[in-house]
N, CA, C and O atoms as a GROMACS GRO file, in nm:
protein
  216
    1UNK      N    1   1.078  -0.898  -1.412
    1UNK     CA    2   1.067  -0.909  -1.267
    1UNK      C    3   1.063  -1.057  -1.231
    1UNK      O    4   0.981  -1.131  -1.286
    2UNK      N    5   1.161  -1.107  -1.129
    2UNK     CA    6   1.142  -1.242  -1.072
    2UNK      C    7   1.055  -1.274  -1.004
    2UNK      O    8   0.979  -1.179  -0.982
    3UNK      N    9   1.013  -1.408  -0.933
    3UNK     CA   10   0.922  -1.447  -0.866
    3UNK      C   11   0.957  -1.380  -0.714
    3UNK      O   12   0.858  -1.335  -0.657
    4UNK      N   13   1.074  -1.369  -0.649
    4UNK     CA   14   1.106  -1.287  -0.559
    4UNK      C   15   1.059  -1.187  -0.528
    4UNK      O   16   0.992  -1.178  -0.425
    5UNK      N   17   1.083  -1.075  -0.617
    5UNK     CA   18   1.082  -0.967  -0.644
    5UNK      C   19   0.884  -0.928  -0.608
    5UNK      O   20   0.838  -0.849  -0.526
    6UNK      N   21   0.815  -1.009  -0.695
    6UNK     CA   22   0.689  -0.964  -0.740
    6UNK      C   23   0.629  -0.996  -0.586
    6UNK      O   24   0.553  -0.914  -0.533
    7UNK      N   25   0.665  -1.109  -0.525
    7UNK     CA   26   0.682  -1.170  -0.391
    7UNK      C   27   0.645  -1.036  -0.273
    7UNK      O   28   0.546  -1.005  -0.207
    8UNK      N   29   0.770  -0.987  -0.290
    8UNK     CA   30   0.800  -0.892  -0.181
    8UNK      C   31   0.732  -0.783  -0.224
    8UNK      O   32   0.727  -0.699  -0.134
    9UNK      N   33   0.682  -0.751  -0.313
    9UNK     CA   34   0.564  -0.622  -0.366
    9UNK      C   35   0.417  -0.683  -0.268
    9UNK      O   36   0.363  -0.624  -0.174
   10UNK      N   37   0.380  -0.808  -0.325
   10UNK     CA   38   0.256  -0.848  -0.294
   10UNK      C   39   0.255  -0.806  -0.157
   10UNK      O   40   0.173  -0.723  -0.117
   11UNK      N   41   0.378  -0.883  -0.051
   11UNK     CA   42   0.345  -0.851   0.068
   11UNK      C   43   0.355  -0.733   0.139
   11UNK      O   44   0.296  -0.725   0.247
   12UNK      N   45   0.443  -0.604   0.080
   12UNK     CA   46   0.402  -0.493   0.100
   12UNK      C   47   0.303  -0.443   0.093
   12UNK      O   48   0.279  -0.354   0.174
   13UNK      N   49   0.174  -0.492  -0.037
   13UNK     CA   50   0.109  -0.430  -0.061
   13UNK      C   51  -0.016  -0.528   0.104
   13UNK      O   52  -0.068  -0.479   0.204
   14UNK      N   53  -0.015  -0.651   0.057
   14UNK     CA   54  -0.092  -0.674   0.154
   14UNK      C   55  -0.040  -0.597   0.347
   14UNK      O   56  -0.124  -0.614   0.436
   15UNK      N   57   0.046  -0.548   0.370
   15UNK     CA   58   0.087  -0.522   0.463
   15UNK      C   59   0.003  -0.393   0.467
   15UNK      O   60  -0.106  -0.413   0.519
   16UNK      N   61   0.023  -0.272   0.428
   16UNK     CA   62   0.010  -0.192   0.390
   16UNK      C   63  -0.206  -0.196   0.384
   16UNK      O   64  -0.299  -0.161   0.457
   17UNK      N   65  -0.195  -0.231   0.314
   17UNK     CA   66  -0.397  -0.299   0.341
   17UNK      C   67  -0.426  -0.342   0.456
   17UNK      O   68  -0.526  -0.292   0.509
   18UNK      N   69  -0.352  -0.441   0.526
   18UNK     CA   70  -0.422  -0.462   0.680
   18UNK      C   71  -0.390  -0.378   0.757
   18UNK      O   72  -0.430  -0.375   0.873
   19UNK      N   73  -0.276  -0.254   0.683
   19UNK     CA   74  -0.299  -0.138   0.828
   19UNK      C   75  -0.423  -0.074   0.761
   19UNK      O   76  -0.520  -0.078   0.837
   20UNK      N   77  -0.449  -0.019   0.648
   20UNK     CA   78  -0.633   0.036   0.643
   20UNK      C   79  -0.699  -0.003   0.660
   20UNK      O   80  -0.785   0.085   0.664
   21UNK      N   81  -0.760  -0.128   0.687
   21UNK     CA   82  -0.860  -0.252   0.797
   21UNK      C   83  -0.825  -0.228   0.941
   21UNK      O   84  -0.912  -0.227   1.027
   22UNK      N   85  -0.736  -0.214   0.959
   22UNK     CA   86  -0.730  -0.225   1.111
   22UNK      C   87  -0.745  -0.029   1.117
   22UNK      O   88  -0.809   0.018   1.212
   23UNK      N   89  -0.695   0.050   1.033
   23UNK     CA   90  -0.777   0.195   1.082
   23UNK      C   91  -0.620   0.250   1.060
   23UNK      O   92  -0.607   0.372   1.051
   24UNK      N   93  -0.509   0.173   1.052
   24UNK     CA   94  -0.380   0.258   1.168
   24UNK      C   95  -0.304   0.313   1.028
   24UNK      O   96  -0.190   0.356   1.038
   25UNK      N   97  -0.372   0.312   0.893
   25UNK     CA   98  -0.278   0.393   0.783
   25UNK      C   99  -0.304   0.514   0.796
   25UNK      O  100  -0.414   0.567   0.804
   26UNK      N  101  -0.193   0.563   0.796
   26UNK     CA  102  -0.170   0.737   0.808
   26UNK      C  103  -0.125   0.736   0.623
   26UNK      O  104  -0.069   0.655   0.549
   27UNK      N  105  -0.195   0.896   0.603
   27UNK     CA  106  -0.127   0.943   0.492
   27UNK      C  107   0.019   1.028   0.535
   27UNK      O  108   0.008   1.128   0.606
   28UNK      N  109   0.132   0.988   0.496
   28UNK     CA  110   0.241   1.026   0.590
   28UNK      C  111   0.266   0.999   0.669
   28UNK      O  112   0.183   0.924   0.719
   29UNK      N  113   0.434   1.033   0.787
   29UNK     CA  114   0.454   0.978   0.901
   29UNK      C  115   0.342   1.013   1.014
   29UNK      O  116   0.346   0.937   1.110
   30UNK      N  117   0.270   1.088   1.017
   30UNK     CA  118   0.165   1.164   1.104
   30UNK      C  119   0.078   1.243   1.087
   30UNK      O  120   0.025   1.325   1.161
   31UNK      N  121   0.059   1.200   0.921
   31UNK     CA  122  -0.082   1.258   0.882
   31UNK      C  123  -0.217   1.216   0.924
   31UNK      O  124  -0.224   1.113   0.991
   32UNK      N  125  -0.298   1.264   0.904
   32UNK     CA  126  -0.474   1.157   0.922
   32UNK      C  127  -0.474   1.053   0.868
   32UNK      O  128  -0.420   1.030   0.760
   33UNK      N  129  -0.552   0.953   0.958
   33UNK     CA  130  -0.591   0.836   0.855
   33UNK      C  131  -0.644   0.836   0.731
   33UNK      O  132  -0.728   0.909   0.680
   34UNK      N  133  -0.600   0.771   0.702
   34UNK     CA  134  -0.688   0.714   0.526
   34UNK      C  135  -0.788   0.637   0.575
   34UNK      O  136  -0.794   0.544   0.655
   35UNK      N  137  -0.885   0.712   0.494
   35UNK     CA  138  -1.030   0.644   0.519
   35UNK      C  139  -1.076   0.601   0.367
   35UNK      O  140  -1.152   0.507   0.350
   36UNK      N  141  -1.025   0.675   0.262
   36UNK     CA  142  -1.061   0.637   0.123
   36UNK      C  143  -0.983   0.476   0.082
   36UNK      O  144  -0.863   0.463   0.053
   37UNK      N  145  -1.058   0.392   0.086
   37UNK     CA  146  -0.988   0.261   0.014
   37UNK      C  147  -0.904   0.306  -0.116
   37UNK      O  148  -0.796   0.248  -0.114
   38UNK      N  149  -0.920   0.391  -0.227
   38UNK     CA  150  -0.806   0.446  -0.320
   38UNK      C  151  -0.700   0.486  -0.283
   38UNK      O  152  -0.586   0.454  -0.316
   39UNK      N  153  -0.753   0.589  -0.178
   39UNK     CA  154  -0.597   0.636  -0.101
   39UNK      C  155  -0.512   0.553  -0.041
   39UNK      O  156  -0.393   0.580  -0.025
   40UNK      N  157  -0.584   0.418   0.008
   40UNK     CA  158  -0.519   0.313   0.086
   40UNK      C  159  -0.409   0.248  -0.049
   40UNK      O  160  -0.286   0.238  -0.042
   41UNK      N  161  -0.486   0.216  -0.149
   41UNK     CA  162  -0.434   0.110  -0.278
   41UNK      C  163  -0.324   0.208  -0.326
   41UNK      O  164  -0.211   0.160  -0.336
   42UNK      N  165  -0.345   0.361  -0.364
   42UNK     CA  166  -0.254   0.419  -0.381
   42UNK      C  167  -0.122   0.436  -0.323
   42UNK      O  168  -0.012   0.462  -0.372
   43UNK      N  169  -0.160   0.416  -0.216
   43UNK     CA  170  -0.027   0.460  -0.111
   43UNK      C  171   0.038   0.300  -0.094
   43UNK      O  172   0.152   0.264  -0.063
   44UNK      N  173  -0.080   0.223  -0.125
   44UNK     CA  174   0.035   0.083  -0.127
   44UNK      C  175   0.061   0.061  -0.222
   44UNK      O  176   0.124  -0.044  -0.212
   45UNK      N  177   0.057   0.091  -0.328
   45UNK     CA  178   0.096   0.097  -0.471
   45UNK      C  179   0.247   0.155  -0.470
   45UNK      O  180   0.342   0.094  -0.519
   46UNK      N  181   0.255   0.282  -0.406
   46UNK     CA  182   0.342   0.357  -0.430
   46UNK      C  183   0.484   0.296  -0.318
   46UNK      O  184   0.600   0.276  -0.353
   47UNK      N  185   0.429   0.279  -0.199
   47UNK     CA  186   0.541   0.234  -0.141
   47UNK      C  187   0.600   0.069  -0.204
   47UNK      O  188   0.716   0.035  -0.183
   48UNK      N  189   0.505  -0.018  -0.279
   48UNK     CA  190   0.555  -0.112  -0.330
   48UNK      C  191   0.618  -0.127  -0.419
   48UNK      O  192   0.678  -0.230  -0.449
   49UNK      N  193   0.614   0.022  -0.506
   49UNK     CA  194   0.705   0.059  -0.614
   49UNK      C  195   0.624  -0.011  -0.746
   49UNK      O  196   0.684  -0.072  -0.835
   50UNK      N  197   0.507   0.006  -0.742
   50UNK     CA  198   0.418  -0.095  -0.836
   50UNK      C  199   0.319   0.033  -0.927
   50UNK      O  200   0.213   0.072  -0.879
   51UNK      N  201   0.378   0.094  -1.076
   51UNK     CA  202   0.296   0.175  -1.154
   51UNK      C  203   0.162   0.139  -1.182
   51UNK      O  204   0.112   0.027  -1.182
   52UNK      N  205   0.115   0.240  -1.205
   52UNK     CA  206  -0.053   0.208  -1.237
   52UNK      C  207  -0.041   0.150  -1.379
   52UNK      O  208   0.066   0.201  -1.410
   53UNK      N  209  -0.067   0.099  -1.456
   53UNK     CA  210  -0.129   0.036  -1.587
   53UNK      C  211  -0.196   0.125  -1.650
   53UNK      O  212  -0.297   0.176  -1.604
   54UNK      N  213  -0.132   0.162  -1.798
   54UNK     CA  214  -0.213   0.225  -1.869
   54UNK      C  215  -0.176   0.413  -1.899
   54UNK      O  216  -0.253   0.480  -1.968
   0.00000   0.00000   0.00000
């Protein structure tokens, strides 16, 4: 993975985190909020395309 690449993960993932701080992450296009911080890391995990370890 390039420095680019790892780049544009980070800021998905941080993107993705300041919508569960600010309240506005949905699980899905119009599911309930995520209130679990895992569910938050998960779901930015997943849209960043970033596997769990291990």
């Amino acid at each position: 993975m390039n420095g680019s690449q790892s780049r544009s993960k980070r800021q998905k993932v941080e993107k993705v985190m300041g919508e569960y701080k600010r309240g506005e992450l949905h699980s899905g296009k119009k599911g309930p909020v995520v209130k679990s911080r895992s569910q938050a890391v998960a779901i930015a995990m997943s849209e960043a395309g970033i596997g769990k370890k291990g």
